[in-house]
N, CA, C and O atoms as CSV, one atom per row, in Angstrom:
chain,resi,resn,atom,element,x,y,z
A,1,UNK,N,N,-32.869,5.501,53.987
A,1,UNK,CA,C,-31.537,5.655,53.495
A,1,UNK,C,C,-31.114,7.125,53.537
A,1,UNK,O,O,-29.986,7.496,53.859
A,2,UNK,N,N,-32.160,7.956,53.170
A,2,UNK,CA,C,-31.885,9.461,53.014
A,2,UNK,C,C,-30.991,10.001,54.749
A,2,UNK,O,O,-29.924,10.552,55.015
A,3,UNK,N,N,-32.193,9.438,55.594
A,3,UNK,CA,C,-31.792,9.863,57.328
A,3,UNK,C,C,-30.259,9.169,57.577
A,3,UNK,O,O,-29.559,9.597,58.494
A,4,UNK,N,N,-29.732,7.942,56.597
A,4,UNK,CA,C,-28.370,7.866,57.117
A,4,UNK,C,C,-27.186,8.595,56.415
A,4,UNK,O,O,-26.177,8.971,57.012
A,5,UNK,N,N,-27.392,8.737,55.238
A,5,UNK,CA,C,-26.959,9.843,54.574
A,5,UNK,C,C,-26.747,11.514,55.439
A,5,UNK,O,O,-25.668,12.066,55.653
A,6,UNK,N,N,-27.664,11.857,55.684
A,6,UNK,CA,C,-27.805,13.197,56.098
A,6,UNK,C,C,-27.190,13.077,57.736
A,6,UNK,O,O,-26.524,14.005,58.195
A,7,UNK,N,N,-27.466,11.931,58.489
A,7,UNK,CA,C,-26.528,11.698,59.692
A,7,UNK,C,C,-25.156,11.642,59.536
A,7,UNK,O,O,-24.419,12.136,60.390
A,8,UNK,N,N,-24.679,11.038,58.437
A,8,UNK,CA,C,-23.371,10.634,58.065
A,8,UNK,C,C,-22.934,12.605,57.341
A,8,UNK,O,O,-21.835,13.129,57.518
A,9,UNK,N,N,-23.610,12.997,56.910
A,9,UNK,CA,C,-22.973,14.297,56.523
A,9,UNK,C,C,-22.508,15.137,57.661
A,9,UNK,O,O,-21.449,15.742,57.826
A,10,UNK,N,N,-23.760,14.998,58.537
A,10,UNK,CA,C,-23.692,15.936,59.742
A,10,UNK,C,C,-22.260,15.355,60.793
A,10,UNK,O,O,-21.538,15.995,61.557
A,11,UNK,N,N,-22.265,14.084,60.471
A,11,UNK,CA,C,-20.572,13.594,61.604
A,11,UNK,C,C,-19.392,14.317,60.659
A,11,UNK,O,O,-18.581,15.145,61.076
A,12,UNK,N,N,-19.467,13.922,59.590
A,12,UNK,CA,C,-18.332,14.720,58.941
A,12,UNK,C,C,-17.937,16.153,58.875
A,12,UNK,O,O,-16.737,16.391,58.745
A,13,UNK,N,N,-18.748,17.105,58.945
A,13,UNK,CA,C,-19.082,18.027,59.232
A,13,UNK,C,C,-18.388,18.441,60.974
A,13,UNK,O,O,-17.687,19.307,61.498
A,14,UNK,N,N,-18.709,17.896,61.138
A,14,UNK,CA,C,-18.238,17.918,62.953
A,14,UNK,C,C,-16.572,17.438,62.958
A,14,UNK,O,O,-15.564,18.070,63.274
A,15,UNK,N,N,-16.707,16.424,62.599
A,15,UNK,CA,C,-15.439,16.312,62.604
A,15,UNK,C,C,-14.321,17.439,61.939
A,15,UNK,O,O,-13.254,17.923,62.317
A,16,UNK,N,N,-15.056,17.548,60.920
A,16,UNK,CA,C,-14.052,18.401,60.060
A,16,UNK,C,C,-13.555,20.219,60.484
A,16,UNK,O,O,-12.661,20.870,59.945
A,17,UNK,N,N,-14.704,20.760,61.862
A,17,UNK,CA,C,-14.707,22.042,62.537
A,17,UNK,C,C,-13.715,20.952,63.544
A,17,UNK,O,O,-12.497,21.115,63.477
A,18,UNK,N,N,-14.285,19.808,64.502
A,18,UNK,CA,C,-13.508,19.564,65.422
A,18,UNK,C,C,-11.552,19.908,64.809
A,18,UNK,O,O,-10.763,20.630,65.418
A,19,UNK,N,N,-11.309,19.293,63.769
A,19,UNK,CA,C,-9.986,18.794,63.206
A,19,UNK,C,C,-9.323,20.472,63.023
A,19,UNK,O,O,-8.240,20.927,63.391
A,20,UNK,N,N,-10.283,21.014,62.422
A,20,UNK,CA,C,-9.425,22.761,61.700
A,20,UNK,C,C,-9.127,23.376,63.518
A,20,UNK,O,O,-8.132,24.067,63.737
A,21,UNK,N,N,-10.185,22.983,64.763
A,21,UNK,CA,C,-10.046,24.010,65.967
A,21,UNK,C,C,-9.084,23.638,66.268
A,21,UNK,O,O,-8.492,24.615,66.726
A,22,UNK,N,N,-8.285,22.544,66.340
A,22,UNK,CA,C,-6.816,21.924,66.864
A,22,UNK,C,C,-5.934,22.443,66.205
A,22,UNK,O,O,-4.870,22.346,66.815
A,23,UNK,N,N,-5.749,23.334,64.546
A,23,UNK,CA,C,-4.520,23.394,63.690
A,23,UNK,C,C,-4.516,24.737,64.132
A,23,UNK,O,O,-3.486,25.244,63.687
A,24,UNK,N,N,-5.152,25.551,64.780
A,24,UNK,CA,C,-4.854,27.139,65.177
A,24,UNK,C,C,-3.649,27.110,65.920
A,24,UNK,O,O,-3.438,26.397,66.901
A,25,UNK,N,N,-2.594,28.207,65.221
A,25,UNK,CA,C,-1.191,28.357,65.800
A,25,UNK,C,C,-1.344,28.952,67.310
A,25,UNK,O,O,-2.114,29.864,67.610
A,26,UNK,N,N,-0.387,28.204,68.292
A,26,UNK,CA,C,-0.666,28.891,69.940
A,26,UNK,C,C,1.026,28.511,69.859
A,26,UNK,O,O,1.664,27.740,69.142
A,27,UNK,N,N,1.394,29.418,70.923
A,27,UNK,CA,C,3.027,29.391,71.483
A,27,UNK,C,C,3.028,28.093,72.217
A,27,UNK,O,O,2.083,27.813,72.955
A,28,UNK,N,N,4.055,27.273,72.051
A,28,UNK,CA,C,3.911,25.819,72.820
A,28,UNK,C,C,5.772,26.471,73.603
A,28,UNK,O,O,6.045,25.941,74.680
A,29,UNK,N,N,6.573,27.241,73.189
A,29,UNK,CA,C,7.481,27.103,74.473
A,29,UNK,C,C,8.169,28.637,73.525
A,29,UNK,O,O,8.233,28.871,72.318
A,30,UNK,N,N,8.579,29.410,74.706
A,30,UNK,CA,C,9.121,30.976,74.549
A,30,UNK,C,C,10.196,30.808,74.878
A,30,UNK,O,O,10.379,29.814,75.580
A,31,UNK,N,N,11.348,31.639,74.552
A,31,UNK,CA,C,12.459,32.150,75.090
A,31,UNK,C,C,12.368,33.631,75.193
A,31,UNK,O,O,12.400,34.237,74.122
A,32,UNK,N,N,12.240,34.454,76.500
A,32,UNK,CA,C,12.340,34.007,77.563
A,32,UNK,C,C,10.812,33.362,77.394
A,32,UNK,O,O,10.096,33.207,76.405
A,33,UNK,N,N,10.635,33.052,78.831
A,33,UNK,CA,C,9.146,32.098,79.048
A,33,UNK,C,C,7.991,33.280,79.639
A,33,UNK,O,O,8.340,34.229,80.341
A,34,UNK,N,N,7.263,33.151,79.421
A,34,UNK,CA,C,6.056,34.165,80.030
A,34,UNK,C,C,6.300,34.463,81.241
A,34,UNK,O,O,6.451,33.472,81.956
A,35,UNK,N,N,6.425,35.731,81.889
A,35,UNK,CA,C,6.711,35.217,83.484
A,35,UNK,C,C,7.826,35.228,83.890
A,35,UNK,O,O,8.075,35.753,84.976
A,36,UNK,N,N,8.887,34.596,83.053
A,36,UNK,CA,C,10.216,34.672,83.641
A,36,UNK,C,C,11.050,36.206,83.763
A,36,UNK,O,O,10.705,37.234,83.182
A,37,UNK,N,N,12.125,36.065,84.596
A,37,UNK,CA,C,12.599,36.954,85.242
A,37,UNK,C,C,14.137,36.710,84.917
A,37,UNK,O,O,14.744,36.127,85.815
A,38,UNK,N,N,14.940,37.086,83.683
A,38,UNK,CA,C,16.270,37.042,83.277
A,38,UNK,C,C,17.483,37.965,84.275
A,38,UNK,O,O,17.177,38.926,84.981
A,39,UNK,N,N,18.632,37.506,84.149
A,39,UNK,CA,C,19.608,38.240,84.794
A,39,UNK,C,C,20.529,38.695,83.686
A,39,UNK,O,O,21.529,39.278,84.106
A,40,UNK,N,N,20.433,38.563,82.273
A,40,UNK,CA,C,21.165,39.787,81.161
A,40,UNK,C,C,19.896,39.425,80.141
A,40,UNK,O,O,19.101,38.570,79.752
A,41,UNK,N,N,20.298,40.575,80.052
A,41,UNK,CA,C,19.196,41.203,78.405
A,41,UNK,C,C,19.829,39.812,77.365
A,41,UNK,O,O,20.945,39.465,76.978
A,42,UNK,N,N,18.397,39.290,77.198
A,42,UNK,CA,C,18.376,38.491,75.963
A,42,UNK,C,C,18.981,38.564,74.684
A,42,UNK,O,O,18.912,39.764,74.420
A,43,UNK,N,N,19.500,38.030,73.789
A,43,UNK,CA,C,19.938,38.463,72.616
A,43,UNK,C,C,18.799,38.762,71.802
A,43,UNK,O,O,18.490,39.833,71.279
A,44,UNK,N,N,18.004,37.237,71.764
A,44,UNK,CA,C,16.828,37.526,70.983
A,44,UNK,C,C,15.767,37.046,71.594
A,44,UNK,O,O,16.009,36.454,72.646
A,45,UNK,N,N,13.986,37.158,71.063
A,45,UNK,CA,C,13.143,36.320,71.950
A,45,UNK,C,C,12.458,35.252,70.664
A,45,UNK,O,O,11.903,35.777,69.699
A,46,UNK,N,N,12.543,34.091,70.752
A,46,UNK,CA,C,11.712,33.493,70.432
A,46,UNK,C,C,10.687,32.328,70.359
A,46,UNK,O,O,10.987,31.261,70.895
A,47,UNK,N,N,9.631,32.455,69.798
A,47,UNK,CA,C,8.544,31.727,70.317
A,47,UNK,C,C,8.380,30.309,69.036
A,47,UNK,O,O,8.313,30.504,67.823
A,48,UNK,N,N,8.350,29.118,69.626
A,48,UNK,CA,C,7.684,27.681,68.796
A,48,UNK,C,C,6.454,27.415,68.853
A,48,UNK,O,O,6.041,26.907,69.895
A,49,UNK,N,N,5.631,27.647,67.887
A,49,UNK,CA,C,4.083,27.404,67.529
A,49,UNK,C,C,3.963,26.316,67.872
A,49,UNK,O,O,4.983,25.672,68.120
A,50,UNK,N,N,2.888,25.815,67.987
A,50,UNK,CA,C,2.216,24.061,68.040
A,50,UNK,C,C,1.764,23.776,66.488
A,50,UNK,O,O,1.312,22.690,66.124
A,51,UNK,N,N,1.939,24.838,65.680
A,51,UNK,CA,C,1.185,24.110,64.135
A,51,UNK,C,C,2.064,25.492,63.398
A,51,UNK,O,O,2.327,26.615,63.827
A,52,UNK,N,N,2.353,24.793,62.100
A,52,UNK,CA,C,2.976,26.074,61.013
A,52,UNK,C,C,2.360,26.998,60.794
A,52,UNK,O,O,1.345,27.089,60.104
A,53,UNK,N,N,2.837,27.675,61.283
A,53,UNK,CA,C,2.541,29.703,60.967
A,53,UNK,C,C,2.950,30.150,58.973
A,53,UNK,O,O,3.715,29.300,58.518
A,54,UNK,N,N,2.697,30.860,58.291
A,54,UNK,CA,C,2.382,31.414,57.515
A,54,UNK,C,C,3.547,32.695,57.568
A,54,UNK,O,O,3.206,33.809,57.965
A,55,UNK,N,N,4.761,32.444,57.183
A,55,UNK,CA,C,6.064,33.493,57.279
A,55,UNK,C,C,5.277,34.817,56.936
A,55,UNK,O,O,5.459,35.725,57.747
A,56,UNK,N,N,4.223,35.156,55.613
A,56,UNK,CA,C,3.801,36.498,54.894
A,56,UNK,C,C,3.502,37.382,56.234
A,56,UNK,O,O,4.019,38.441,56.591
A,57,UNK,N,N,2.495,36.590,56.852
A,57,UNK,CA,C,2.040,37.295,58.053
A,57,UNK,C,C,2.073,37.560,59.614
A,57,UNK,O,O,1.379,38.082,60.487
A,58,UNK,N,N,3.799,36.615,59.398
A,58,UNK,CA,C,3.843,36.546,60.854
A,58,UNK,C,C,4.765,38.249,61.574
A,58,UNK,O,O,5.633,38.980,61.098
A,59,UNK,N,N,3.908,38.258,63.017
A,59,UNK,CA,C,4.365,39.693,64.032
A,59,UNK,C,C,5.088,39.319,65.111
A,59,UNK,O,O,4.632,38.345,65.710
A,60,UNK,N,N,5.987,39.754,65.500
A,60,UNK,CA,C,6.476,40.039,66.908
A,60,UNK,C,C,7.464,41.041,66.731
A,60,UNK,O,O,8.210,41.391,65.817
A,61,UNK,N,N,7.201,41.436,68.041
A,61,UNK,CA,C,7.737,42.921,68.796
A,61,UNK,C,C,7.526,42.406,70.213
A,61,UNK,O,O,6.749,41.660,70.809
A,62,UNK,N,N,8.891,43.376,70.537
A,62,UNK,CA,C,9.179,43.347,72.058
A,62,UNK,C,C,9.163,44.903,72.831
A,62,UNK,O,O,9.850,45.654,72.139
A,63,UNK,N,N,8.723,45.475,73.780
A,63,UNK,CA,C,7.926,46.477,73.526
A,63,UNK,C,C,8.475,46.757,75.029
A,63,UNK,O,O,8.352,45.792,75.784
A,64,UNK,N,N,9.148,48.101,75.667
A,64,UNK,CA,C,9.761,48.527,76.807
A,64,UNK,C,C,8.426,49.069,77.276
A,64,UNK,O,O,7.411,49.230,76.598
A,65,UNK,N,N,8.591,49.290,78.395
A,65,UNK,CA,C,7.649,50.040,79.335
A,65,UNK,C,C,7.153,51.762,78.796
A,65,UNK,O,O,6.394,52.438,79.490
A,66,UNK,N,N,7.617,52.159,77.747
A,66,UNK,CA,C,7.286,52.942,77.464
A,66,UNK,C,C,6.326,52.684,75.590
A,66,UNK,O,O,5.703,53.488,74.896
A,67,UNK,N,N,6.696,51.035,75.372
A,67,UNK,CA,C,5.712,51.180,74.285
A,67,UNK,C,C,6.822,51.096,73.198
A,67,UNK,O,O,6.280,50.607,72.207
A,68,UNK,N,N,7.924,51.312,72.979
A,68,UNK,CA,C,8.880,51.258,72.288
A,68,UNK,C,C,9.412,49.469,71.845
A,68,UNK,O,O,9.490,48.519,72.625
A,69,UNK,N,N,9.626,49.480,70.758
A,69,UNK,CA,C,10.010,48.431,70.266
A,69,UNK,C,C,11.338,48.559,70.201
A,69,UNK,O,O,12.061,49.460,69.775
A,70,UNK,N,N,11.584,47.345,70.772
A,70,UNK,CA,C,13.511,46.984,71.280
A,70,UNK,C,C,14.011,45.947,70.074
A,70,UNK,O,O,15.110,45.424,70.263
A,71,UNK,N,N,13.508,45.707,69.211
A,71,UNK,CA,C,13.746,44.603,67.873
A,71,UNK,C,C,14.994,45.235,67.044
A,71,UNK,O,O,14.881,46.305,66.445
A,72,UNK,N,N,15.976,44.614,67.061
A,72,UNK,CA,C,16.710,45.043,65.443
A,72,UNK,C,C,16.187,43.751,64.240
A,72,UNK,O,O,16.404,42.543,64.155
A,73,UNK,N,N,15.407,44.749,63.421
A,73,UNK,CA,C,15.294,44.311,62.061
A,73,UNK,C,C,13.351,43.468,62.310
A,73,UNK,O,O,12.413,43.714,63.069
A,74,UNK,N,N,13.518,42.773,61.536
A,74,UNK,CA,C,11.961,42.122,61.347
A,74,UNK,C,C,12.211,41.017,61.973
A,74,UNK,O,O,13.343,40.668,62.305
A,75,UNK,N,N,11.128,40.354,62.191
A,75,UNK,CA,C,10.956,38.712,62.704
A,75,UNK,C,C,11.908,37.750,61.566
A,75,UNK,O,O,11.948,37.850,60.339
A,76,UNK,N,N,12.342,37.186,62.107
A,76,UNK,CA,C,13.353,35.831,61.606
A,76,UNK,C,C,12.124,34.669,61.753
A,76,UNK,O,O,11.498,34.483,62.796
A,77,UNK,N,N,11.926,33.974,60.563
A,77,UNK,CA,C,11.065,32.719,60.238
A,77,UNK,C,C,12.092,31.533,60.381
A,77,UNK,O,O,13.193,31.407,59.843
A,78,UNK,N,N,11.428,30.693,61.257
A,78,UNK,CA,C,12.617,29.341,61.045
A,78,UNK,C,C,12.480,28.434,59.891
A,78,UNK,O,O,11.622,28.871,59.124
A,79,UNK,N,N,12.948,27.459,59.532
A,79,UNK,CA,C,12.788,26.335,58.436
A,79,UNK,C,C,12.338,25.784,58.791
A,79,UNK,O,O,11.722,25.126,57.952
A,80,UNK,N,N,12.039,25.322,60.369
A,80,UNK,CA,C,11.028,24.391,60.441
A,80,UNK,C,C,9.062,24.693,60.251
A,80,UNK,O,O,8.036,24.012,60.222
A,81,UNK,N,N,9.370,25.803,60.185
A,81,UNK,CA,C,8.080,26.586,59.321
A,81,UNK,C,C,6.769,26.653,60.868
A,81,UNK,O,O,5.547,26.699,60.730
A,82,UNK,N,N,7.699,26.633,62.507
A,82,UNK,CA,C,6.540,26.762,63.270
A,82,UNK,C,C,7.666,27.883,64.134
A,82,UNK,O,O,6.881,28.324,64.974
A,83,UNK,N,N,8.548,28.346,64.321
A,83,UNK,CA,C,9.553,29.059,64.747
A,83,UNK,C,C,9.239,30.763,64.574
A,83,UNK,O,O,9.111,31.219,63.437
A,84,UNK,N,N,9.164,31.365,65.384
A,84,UNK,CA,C,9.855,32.739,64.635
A,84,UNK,C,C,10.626,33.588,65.960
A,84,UNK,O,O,10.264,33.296,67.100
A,85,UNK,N,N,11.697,34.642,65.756
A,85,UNK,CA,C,12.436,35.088,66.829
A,85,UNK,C,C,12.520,36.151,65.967
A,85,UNK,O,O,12.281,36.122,64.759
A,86,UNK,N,N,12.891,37.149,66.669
A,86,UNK,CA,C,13.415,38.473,66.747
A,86,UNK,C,C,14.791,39.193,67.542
A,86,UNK,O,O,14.763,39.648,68.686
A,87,UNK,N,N,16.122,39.168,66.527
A,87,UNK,CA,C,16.878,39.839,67.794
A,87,UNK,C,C,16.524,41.018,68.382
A,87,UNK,O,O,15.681,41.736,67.843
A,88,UNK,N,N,17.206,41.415,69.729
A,88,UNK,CA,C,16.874,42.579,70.209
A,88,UNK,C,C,18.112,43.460,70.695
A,88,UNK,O,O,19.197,42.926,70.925
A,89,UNK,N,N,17.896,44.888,70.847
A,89,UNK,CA,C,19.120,45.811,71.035
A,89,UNK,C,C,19.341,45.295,72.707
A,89,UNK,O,O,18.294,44.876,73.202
A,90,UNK,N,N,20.275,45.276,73.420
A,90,UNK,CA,C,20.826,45.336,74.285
A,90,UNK,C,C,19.139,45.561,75.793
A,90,UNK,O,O,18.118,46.071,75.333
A,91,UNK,N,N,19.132,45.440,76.244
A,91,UNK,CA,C,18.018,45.287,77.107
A,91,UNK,C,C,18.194,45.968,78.371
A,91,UNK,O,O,18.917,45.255,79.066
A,92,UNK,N,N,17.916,46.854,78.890
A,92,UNK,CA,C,18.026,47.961,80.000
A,92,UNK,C,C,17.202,46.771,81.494
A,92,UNK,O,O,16.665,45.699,81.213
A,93,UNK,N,N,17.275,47.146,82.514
A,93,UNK,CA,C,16.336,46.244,83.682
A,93,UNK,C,C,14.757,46.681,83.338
A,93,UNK,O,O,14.502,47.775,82.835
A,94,UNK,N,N,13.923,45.881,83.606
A,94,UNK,CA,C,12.650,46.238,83.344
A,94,UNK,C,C,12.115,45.270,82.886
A,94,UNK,O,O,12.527,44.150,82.582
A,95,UNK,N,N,10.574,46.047,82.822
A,95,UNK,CA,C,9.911,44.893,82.630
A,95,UNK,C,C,9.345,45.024,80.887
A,95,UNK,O,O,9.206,46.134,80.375
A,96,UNK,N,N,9.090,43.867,80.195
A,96,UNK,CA,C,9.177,43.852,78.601
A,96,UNK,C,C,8.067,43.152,77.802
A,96,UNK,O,O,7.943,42.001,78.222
A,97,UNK,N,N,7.167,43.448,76.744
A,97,UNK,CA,C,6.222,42.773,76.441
A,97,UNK,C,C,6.408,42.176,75.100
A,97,UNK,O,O,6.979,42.810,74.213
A,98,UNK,N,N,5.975,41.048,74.926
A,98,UNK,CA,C,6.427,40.770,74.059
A,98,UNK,C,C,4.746,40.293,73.007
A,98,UNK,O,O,4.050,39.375,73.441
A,99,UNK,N,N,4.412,40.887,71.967
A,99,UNK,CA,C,3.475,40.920,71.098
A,99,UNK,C,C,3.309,40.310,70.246
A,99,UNK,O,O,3.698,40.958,69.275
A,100,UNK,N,N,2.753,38.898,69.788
A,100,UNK,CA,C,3.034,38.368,68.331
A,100,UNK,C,C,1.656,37.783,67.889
A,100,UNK,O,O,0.823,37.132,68.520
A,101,UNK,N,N,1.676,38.093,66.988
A,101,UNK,CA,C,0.158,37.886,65.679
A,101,UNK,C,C,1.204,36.818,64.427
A,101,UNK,O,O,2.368,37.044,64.098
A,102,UNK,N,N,0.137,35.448,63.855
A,102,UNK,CA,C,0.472,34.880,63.388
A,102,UNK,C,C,-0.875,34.307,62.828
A,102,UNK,O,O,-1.931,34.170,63.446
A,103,UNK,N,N,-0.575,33.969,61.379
A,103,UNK,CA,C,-1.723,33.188,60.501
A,103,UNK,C,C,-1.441,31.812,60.211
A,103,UNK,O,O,-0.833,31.749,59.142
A,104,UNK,N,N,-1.666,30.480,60.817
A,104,UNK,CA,C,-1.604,29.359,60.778
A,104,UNK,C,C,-2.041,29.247,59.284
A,104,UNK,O,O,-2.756,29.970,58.589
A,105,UNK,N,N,-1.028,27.517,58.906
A,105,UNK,CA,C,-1.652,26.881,57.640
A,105,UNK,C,C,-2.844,26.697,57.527
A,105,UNK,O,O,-3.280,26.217,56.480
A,106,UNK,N,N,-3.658,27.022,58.548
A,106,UNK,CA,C,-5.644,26.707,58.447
A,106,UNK,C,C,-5.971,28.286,58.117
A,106,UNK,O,O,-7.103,28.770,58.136
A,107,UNK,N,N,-5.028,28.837,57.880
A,107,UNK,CA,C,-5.563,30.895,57.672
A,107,UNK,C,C,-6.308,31.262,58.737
A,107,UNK,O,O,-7.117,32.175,58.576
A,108,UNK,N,N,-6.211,30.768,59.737
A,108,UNK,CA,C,-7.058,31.273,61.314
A,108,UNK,C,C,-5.614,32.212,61.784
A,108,UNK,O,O,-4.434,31.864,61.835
A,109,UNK,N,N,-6.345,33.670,62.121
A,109,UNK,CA,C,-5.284,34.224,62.909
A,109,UNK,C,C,-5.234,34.307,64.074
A,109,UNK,O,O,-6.305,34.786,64.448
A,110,UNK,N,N,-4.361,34.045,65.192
A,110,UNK,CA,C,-4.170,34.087,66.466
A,110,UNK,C,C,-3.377,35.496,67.100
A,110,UNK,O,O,-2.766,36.150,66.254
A,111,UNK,N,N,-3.357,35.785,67.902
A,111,UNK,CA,C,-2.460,36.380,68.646
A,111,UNK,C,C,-2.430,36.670,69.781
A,111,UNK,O,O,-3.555,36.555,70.268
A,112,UNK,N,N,-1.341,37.159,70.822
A,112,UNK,CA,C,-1.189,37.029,72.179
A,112,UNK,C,C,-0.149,38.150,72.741
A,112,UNK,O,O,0.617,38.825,72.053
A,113,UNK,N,N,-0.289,38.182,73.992
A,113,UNK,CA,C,1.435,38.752,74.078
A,113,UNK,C,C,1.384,38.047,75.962
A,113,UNK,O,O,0.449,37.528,76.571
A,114,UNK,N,N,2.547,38.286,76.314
A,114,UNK,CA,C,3.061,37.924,77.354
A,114,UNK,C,C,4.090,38.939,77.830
A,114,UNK,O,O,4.401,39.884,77.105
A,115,UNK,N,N,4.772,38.712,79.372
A,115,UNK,CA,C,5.641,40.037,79.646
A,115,UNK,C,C,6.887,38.687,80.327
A,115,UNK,O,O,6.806,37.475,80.527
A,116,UNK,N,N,8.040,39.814,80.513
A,116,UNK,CA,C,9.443,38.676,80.768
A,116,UNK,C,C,9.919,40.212,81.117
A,116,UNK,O,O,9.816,41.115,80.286
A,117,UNK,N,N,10.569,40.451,82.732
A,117,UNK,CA,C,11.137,41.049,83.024
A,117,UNK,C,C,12.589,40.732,83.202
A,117,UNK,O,O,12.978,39.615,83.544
A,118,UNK,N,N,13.518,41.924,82.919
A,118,UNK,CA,C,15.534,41.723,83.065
A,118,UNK,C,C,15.828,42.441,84.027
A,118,UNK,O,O,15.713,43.666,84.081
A,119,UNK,N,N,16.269,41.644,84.938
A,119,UNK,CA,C,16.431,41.990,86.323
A,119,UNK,C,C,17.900,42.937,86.804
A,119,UNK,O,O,18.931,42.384,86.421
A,120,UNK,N,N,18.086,44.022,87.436
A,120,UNK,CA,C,18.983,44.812,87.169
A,120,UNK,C,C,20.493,44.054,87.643
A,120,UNK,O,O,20.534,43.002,88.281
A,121,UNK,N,N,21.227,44.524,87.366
A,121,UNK,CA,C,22.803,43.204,87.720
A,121,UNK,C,C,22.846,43.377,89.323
A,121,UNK,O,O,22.495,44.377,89.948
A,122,UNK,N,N,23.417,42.030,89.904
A,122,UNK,CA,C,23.461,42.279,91.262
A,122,UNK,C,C,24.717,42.986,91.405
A,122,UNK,O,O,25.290,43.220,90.341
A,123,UNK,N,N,25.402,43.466,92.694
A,123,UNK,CA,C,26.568,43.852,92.988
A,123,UNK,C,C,27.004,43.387,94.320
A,123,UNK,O,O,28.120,43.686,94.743
């Protein structure tokens, strides 16, 4: 009885690391998109988690080729509690990084960045 006991702990156990590795916050869709290549400077950029982020600790910055942050004001948290955006000042051509750190409802922190270049106006 003891060996099914102690088998039965060890599945739960598993399960319960399997279940928390799935609730870690990851970007499921960007505005702009990783990669993409805009024709006017964005208003704002923002990114939809796959699981609720933690407003206290959530980051993003959008960051010019020189390292400079193009953000007016702090990250904007959405209500749907997996959202966050940042407006940005007016956007020059170039290429732009965009940086964000976030603490999921499991308190696992993630973070990433991606780049989205604004392509200069045609004439």
């Amino acid at each position: 009885m003891h060996k099914w006991t102690g088998l039965m702990l060890i599945g739960a156990l598993l399960a319960a690391t399997a279940g928390g590795a799935r609730a870690h916050s990851f970007p499921q869709e960007q505005s702009p998109a990783a990669g993409q290549t805009v024709t006017a400077s964005p208003p704002q950029v923002t990114i939809k988690f796959d699981a609720p982020i933690e407003k206290l600790f959530a980051q993003l910055q959008v960051l010019d080729s020189a390292g400079r942050n193009q953000a007016l004001g702090p990250p904007i948290y959405g209500a749907d509690g997996t959202t966050l955006s940042i407006k940005l000042v007016p956007l020059k051509p170039g290429d732009y990084t965009v940086k964000w750190a976030v603490v999921g409802a499991d308190t696992h922190r993630t973070q990433g960045s991606y780049t989205f270049t604004v392509a200069p106006a045609s004439s």
